[in-house]
N, C-alpha and C positions, 0 to 999 in steps of 0.2 A: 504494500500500500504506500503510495506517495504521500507525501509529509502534509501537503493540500488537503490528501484525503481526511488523513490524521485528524487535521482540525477542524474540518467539517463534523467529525462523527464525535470527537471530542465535545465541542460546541455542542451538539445536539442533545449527549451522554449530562455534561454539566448545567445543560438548560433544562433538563425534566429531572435532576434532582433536587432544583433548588423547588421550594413549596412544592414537594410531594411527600409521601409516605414512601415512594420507592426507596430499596436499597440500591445501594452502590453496584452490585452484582449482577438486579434486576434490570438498572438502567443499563450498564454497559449489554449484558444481556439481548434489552431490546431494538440495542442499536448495531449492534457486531453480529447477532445473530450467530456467536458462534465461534466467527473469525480472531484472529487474534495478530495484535502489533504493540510491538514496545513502544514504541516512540507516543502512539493514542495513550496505552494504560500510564506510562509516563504523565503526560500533559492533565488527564483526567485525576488520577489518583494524588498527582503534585499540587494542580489546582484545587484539588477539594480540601487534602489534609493541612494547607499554607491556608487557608481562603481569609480566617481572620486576620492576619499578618497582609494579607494580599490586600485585603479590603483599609487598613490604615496606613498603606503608603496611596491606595488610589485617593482617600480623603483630601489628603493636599493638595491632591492635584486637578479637583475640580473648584471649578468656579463657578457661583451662586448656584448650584448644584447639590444635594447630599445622595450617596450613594444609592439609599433606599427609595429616593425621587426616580433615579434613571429608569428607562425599560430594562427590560429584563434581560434583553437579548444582545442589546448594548452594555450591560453589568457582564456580563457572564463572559462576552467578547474581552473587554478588558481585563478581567481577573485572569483570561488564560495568559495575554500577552503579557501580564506584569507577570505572571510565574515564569515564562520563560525568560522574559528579560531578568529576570533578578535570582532565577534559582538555576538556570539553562546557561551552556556558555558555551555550544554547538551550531549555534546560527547566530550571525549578525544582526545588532538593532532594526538594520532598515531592512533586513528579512522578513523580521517578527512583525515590526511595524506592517509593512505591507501585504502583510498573510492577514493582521488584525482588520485594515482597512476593508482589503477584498471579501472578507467575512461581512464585514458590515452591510457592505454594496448590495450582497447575496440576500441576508436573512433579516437587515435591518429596513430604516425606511429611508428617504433622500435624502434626509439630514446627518442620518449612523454614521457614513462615513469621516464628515468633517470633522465631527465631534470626537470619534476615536481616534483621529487624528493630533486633535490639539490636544489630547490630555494627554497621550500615549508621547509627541513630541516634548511635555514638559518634564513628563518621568524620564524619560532618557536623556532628557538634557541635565538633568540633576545626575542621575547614574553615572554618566560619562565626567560630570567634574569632582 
């Protein structure tokens, strides 16, 4: 599975566990069907068990925003890209960045992208100095 895919199925995996009763097992389950990739159980299993640490560096870096305001699908984008940016160190910023963006394009609305943009560029600009 390509790394694209990866985050596609991730995404899908970390957006039906957040407000459900599903388990971890159940969601990867109904989205892998089976199949199996490091790099997914990776991103999935990193993003879920970091998510409070993940969710107080995204806090800074929104503007007139609180975390719990965002959609959902625009949260869950972000917390994967700050888990790789900050706990990952196998693809480049503007990699991750641009996987986060084209996620957005895909599952979010006209706006997703920009927005993922500017928050995602302010955490990395902090990261990098």
């Amino acid at each position: 599975m390509k790394r694209h895919e990866a985050r596609e199925k991730a995404l899908q995996t970390l957006f039906q566990l957040e407000g459900t009763e599903l388990t971890m097992a159940e969601a990867i389950e109904h989205v892998m069907n089976g199949e199996n990739d490091n790099f997914y159980t990776l991103l999935v299993e990193g993003t879920y068990s970091n998510m409070a640490d993940i969710d107080d560096k995204l806090k800074g870096h929104l503007e007139n925003w609180s975390l719990e305001r965002l959609p959902k699908i625009e949260r869950t984008i972000l917390r994967m890209a700050v888990f790789e940016l900050a706990y990952m160190e196998d693809a480049p910023s503007r990699v991750i960045m641009n996987e986060a963006i084209e996620l957005s394009k895909t599952f979010g609305d006209e706006k997703s992208s920009r927005f993922v943009n500017g928050v995602l560029s302010k955490f990395t600009d902090e990261l990098e100095n």
